[in-house]
C-alpha positions as CSV (number, residue, x, y, z in Angstrom):
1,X,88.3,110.5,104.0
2,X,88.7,114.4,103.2
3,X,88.9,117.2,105.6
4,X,90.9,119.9,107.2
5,X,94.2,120.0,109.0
6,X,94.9,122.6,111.2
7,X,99.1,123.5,111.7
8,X,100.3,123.9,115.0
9,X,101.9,127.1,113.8
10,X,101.5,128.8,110.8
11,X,104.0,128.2,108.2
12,X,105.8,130.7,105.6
13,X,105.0,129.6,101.6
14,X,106.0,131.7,98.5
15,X,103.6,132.0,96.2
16,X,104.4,129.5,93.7
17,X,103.7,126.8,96.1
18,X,100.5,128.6,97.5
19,X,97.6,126.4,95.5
20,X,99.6,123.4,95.0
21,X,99.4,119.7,96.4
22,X,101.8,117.6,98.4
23,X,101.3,113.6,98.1
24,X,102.7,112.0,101.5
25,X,102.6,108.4,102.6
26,X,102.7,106.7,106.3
27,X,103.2,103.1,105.7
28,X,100.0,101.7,103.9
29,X,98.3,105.3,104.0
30,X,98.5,107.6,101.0
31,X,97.3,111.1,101.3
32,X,97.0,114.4,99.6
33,X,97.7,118.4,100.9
34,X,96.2,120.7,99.6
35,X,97.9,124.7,100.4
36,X,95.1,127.3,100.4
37,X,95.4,130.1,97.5
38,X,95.7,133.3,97.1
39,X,93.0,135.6,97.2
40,X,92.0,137.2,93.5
41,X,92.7,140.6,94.9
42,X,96.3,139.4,96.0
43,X,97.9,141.8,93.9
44,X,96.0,144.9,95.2
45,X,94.4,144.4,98.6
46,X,93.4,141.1,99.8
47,X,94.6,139.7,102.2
48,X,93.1,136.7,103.5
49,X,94.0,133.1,101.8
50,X,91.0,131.3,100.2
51,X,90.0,127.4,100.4
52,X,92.0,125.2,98.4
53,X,89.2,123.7,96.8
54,X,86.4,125.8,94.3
55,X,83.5,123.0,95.9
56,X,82.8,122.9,99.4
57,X,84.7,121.1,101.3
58,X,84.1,118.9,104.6
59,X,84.9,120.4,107.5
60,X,85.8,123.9,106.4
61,X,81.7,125.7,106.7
62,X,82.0,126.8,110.1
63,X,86.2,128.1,109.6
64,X,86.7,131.5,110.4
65,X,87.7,134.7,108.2
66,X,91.7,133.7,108.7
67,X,91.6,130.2,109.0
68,X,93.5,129.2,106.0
69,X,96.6,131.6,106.6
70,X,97.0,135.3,105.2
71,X,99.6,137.3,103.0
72,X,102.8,137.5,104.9
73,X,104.4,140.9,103.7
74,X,104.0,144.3,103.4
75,X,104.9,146.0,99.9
76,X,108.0,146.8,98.6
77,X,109.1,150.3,97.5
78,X,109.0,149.8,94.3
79,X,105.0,149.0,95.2
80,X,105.1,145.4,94.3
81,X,103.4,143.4,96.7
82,X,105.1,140.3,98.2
83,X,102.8,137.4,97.7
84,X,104.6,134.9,100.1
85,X,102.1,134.1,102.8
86,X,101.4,132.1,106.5
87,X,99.4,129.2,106.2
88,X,97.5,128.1,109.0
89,X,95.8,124.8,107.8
90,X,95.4,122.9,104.8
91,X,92.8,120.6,102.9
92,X,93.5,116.7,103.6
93,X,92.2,113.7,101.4
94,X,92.8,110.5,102.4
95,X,93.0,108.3,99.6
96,X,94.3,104.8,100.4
97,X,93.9,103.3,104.1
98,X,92.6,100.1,105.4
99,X,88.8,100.3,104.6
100,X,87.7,97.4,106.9
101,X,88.3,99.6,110.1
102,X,86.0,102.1,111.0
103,X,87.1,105.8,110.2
104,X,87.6,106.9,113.8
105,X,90.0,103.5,114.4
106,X,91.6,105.3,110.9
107,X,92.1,108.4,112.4
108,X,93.5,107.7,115.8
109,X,96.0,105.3,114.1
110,X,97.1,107.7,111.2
111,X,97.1,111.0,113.5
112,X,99.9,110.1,115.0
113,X,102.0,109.0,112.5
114,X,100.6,111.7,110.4
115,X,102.8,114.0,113.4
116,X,105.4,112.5,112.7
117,X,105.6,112.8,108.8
118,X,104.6,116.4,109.0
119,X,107.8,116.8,111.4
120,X,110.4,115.3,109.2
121,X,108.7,117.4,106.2
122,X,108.9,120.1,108.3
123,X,113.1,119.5,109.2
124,X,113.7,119.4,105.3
125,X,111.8,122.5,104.2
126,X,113.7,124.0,107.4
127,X,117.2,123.0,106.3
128,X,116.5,123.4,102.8
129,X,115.1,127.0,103.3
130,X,117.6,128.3,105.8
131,X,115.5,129.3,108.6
132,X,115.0,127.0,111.7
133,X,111.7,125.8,112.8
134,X,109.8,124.6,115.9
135,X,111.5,121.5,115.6
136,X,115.2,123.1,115.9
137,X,113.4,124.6,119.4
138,X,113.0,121.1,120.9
139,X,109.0,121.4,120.5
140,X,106.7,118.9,119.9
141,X,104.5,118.5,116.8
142,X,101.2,118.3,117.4
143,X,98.4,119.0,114.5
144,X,95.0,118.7,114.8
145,X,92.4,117.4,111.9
146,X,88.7,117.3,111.2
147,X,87.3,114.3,109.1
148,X,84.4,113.2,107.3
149,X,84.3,109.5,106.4
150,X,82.1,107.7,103.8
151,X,81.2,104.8,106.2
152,X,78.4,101.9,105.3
153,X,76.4,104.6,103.1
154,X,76.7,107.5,105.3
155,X,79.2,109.9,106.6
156,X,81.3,109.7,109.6
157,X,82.6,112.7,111.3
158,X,85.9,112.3,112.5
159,X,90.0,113.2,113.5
160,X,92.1,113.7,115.8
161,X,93.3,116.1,118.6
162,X,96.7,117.7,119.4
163,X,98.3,116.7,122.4
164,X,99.7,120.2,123.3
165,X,99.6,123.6,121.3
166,X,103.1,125.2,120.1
167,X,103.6,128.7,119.2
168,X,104.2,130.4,116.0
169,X,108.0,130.8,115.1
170,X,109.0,133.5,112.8
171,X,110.6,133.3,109.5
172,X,113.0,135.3,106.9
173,X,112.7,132.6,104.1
174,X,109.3,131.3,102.3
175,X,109.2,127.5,101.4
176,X,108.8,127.2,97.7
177,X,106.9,124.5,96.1
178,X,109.9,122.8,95.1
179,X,111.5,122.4,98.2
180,X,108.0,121.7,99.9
181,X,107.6,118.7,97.6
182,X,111.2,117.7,97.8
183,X,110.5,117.7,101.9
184,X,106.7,115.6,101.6
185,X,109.0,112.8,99.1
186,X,112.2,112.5,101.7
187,X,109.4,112.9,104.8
188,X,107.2,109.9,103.4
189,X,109.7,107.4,102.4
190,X,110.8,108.1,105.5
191,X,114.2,109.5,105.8
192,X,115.5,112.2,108.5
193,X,117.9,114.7,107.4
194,X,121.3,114.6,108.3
195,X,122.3,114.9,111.7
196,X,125.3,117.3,111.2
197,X,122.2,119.5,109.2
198,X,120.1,119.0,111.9
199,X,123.0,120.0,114.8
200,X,123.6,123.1,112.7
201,X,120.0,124.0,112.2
202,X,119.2,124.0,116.3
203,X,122.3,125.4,116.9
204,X,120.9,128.4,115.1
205,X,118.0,129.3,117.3
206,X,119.9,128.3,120.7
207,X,119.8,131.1,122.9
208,X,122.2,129.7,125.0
209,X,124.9,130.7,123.2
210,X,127.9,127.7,124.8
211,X,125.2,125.2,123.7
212,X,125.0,126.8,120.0
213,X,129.1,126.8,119.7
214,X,129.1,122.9,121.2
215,X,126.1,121.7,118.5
216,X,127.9,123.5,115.8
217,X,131.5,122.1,116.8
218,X,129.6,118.4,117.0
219,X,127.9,119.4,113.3
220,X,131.2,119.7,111.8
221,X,132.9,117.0,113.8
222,X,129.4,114.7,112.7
223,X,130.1,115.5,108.8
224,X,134.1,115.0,108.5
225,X,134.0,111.9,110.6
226,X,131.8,110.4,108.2
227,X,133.7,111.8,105.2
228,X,136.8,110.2,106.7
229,X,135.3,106.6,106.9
230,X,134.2,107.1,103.6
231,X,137.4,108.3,102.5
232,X,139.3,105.1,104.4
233,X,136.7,102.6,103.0
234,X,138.6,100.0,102.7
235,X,140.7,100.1,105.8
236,X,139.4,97.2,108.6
237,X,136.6,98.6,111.0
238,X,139.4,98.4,114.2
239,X,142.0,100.0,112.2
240,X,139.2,102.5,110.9
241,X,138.3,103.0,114.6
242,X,141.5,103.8,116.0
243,X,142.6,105.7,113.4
244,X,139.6,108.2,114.2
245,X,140.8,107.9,117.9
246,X,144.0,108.8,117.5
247,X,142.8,112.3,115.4
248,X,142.7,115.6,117.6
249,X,139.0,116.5,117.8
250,X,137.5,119.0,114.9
251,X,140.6,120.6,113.6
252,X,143.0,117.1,113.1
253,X,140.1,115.5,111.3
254,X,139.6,118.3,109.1
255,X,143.5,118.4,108.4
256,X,143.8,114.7,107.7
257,X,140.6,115.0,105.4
258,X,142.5,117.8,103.2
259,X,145.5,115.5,103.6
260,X,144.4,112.9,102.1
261,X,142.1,115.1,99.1
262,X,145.3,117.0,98.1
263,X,143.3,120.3,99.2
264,X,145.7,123.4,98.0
265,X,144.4,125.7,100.5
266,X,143.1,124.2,103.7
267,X,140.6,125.5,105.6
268,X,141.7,124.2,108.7
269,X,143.5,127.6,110.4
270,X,139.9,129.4,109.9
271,X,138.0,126.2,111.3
272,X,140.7,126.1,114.3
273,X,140.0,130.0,115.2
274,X,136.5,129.9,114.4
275,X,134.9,127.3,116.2
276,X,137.4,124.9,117.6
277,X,138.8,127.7,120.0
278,X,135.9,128.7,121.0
279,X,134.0,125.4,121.8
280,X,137.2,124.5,124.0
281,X,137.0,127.6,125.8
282,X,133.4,126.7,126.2
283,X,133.9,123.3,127.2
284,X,137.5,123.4,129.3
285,X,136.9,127.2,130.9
286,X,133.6,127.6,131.1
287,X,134.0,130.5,129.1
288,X,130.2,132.1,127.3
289,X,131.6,133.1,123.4
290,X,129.6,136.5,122.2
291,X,127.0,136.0,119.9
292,X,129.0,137.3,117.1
293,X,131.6,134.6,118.0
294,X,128.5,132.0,117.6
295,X,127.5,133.5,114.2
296,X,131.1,133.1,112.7
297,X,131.4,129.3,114.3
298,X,128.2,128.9,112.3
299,X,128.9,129.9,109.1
300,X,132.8,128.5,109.3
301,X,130.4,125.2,109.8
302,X,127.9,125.6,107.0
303,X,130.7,126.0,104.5
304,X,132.4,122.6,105.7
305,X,129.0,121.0,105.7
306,X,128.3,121.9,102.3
307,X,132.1,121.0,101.0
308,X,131.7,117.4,102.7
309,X,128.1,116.3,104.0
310,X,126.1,118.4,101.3
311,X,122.3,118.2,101.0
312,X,120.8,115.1,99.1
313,X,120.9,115.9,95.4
314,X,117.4,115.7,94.5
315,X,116.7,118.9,97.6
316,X,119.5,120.7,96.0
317,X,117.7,119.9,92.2
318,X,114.1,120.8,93.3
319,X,115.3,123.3,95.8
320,X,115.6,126.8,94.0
321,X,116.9,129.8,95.9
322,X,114.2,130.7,98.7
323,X,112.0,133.7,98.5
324,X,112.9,136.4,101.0
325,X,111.5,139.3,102.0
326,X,112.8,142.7,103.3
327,X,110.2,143.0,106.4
328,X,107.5,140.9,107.4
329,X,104.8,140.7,110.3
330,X,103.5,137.5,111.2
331,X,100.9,137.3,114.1
């Protein structure tokens, strides 16, 4: 089965990954992704991505001039032009699924699942990249794909629809090849990231800015808490239990952590002013923190996230430093 997915929103790639494949799995269904390219004018004028594939390709004849996505960035001054670009849809190929079922019983079973794959995917490449998604908004995940099927000798036009439409997000950060396939092998085994990542990444796009100071304080208090029982191992789950009790929320678990790893300098002073205070006055006095106040809780939050709950080392490996631009203007 080959076709053509189309994104619910368009998505930021750098242009080492524009080209390229991605190999996902959904239980017993093995499938390929295929990113559009770059046009051969990139460089000088074009614009507009090109088809993945040099032969025609099902379902993409009657696609419009923009279909597959277009170049992301304006130049730079020194008159290089930023390659990174927004890619609406991509080429799908179905390679291993239950052949005794007919292609549209295929499709409505796989869409689905296929929704949810792309929305862990799409959680990694977020973290990994820096810039919060759709996802981090609370939206749903909804893509939409047109199939062709070889089916008893003769083709089978097929899919599935999405169930609502989402909106493009904007971005600062371009998902590299590396950290796009790094996201389809963690998406299709399947594993979730992190929760304290995950806290930390919607607390980012949270206009509600008490909500962002209480995900961020939660993050933090998420990652040492699972630090400490690792760091207490051997200790019996009751003791274990009430020994997490008995801790005084963010700042005594972060002090007992650096108690117990000899730390020289501990952190805990900055993580009491900078997000502790003000997710109590948030949560005791009702008090809104200033956005700046939110951006310091934040980073104060990244920093202990990376020191104790840090990304799985094969994103870190295959995740290289993202691509960023200066300005950009997606539609």
């Amino acid at each position: 089965m080959r076709g053509v997915v189309r994104l619910p929103f368009a998505v930021l790639f750098s242009e080492d990954a524009l080209g390229s494949s991605l190999i996902g799995a959904t239980d017993r269904v093995v499938f390929t992704l295929s990113l559009p390219r770059l046009p051969a004018d990139a460089d000088e004028a074009g614009f507009l991505l090109e088809s993945p594939k040099n032969e025609s390709w099902p379902c993409a004849e009657t696609l419009g001039a923009m279909a597959w996505g277009y170049l992301g960035f304006e130049g730079r001054p020194d008159g290089r032009r930023i390659l990174a670009s927004w890619v609406n849809r991509v080429a799908i190929e179905i390679e291993t699924y239950d052949e005794d079922r007919q292609p549209w019983q295929v499709a409505a079973t796989f869409g689905p699942k296929f929704n949810l794959w792309y929305a862990n995917w799409l959680e990694w490449v977020s973290i990994c990249t820096g810039s919060p998604s759709a996802v981090d908004r609370g939206m749903a995940i909804q893509t939409q794909a047109d199939l062709v099927a070889e089916h008893s000798g003769s083709q089978e036009l097929t899919g599935w629809v999405p169930g609502a439409t989402v909106r493009t997000y904007d971005s600062d950060f371009a998902a590299t090849r590396a950290v796009a396939e790094a996201a389809a092998w963690r998406a299709s085994r399947p594993e979730p990231p992190p929760l304290e990542w995950r806290l930390l990444n919607s607390a980012r796009v949270l206009r509600d800015n008490r909500r962002a100071v209480i995900d961020t304080a939660t993050a933090a208090e998420v990652a040492l808490t699972h630090v400490l029982r690792t760091r207490l191992g051997e200790m019996p789950e009751d003791a274990l239990e009430a020994t997490i009790r008995s801790v005084n929320g963010l700042v005594g678990l972060l002090r007992l952590v650096e108690q117990i790893d000899g730390v020289a300098k501990p952190r805990w002073p900055q993580v009491r002013d900078r997000i502790a205070k003000p997710r109590n006055s948030c949560v005791h006095r009702g008090i809104e923190p200033t956005r700046e106040e939110v951006q310091r809780a934040i980073k104060e939050a990244q920093t202990l996230l990376e020191t104790y709950s840090p990304l799985p080392e094969f994103a870190l490996i295959q995740a290289p430093k993202p691509v960023r631009a200066d300005s950009y203007t997606p539609s």
